[in-house]
C-alpha positions as CSV (number, residue, x, y, z in Angstrom):
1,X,-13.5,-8.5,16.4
2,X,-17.3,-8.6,15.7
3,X,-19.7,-9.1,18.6
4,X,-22.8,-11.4,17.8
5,X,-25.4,-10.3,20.7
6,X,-28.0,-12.9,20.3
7,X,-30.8,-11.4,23.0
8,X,-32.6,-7.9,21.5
9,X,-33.3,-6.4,25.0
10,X,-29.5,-7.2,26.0
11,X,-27.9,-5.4,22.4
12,X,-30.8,-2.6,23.8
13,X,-29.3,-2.3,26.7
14,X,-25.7,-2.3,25.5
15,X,-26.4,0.1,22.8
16,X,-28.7,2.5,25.0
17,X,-31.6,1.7,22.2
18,X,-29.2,3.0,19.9
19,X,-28.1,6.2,21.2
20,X,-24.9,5.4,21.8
21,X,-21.8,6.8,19.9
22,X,-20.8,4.6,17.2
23,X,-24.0,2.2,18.1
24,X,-26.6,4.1,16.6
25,X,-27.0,1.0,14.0
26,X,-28.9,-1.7,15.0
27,X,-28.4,-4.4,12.7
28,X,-30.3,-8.4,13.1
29,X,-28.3,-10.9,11.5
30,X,-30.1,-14.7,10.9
31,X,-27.4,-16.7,10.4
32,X,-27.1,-20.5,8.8
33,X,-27.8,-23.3,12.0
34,X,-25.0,-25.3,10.7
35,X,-22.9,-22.0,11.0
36,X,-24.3,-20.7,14.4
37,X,-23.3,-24.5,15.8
38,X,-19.9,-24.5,14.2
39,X,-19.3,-21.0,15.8
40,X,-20.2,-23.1,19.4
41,X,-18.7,-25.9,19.1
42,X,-15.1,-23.2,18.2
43,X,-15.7,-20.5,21.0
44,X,-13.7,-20.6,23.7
45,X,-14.9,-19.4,26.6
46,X,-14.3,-15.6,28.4
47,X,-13.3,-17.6,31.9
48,X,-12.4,-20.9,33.1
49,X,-14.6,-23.5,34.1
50,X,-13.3,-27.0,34.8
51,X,-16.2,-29.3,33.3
52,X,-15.8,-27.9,29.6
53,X,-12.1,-28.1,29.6
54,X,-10.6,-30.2,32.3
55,X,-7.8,-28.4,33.2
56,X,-6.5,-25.0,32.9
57,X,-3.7,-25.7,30.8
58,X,-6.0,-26.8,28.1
59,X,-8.0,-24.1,28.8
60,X,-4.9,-21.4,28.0
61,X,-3.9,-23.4,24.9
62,X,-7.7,-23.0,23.7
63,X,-7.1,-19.5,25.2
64,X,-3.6,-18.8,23.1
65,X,-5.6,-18.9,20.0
66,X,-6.8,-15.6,20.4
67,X,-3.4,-14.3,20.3
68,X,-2.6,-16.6,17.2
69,X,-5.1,-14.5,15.5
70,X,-4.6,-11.0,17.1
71,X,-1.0,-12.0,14.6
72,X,-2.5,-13.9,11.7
73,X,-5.7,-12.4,9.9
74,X,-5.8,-15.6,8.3
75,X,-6.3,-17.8,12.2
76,X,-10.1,-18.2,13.3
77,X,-11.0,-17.1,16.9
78,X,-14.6,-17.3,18.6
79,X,-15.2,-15.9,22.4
80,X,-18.2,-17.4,24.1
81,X,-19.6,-15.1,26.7
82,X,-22.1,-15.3,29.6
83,X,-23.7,-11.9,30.2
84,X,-27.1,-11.4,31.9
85,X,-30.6,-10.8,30.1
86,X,-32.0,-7.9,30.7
87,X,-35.4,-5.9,31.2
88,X,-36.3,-3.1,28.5
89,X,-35.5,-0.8,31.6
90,X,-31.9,-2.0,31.6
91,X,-32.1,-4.0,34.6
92,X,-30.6,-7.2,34.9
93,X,-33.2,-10.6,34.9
94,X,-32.5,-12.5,37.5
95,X,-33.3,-15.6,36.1
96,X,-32.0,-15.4,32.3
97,X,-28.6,-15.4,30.7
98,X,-27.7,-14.6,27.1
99,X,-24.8,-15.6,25.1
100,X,-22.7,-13.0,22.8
101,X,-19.9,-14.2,20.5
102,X,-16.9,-12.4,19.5
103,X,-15.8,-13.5,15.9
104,X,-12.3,-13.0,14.3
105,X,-11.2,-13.8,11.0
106,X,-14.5,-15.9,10.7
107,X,-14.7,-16.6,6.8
108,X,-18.3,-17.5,6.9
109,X,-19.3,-14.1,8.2
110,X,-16.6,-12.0,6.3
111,X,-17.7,-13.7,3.2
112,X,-21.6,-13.5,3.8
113,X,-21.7,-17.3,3.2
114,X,-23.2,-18.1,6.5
115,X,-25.6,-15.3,6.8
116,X,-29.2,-15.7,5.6
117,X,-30.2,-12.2,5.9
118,X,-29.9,-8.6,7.4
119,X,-32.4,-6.6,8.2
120,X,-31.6,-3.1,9.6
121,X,-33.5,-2.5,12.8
122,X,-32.4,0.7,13.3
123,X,-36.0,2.5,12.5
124,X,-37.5,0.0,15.1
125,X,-35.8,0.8,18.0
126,X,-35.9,4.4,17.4
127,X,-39.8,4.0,17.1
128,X,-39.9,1.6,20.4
129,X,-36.9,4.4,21.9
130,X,-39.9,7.5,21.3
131,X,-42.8,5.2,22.7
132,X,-40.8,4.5,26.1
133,X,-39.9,8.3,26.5
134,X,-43.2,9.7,25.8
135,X,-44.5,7.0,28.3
136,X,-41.9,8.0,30.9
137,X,-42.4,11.6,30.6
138,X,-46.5,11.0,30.5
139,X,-45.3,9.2,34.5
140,X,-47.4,6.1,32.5
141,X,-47.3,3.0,35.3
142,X,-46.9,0.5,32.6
143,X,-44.1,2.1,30.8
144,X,-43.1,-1.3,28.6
145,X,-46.7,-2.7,28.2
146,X,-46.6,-1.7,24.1
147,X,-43.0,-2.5,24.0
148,X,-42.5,-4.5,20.6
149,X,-40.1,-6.6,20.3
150,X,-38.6,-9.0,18.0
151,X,-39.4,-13.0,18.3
152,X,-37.0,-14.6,19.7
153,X,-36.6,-18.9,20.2
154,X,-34.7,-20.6,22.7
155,X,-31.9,-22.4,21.2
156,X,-31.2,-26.0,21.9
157,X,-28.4,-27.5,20.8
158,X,-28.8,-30.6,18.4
159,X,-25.6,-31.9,19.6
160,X,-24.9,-32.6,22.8
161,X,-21.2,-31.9,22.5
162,X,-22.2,-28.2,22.0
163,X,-24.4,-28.5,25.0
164,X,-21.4,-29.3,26.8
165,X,-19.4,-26.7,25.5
166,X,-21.7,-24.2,26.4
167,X,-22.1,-25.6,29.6
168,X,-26.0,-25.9,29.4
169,X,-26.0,-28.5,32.5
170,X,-26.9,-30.9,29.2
């Protein structure tokens, strides 16, 4: 399964700013908006929650899909997860959530067809990696106050449906 982490500072924080084994690649995907909302309206959810799918049964046959492609390279299978936003420090935000999906046997993305570009970030966050170190070994009292980071925009659903789904409070 491939992990979409759509929140720099969270994939920072999950990667250790690239130090970790096997993470030392940082990769930014832009990806088609017709594709990204197709993705959303798929996923299925890490847990249960009662106002996207009504009951739990439907929840485990939405669920059983996973398993259907664990089986069958050729089945689709999207996990929608909630995971907390974080500060370039690694501490959680209290007040922000971001949203990472977990793609199998996603044609679109195997296939490149719904990807717009890669860019490798990897020299980036090593450069933003050396600035915080030499600020935390300097005892600096604004460590993150040159911190660079990548734009990021708030996305809003153009369909409500997907609101919904992602349980936005829509």
């Amino acid at each position: 399964m491939t992990w979409i982490k759509t929140n720099f500072l969270w994939m920072m924080f999950r990667s250790g700013w690239g130090e970790k084994q096997s993470q030392e690649c940082t990769l930014g995907l832009w990806i088609k908006r017709e594709a990204f909302d197709r993705y959303l309206a798929h996923a299925v959810h890490s847990k249960y929650i009662p106002e996207v799918y009504g009951s739990e049964h439907e929840y485990n046959k939405e669920n059983a899909k996973k398993d259907i492609a664990k089986k069958d390279n050729g089945k689709e299978f999207i996990r929608l997860q909630w995971d907390p936003d974080h500060h370039p420090s690694g501490a959680k935000h209290p007040h922000r959530r971001a949203i990472q999906l977990g793609l199998k046997n996603v044609s679109g993305l195997v296939t490149g067809e719904d990807i717009v570009e890669i860019v490798d970030f990897t020299p980036f966050v090593s450069d933003q990696r050396k600035a915080i170190l030499e600020k935390e070994r300097s005892s600096a009292k604004e460590i993150y106050e040159d911190l660079i980071t990548p734009k990021e925009e708030i996305y809003i659903p153009h369909n409500p449906d997907i609101g919904r789904r992602l349980y936005l409070g829509m």
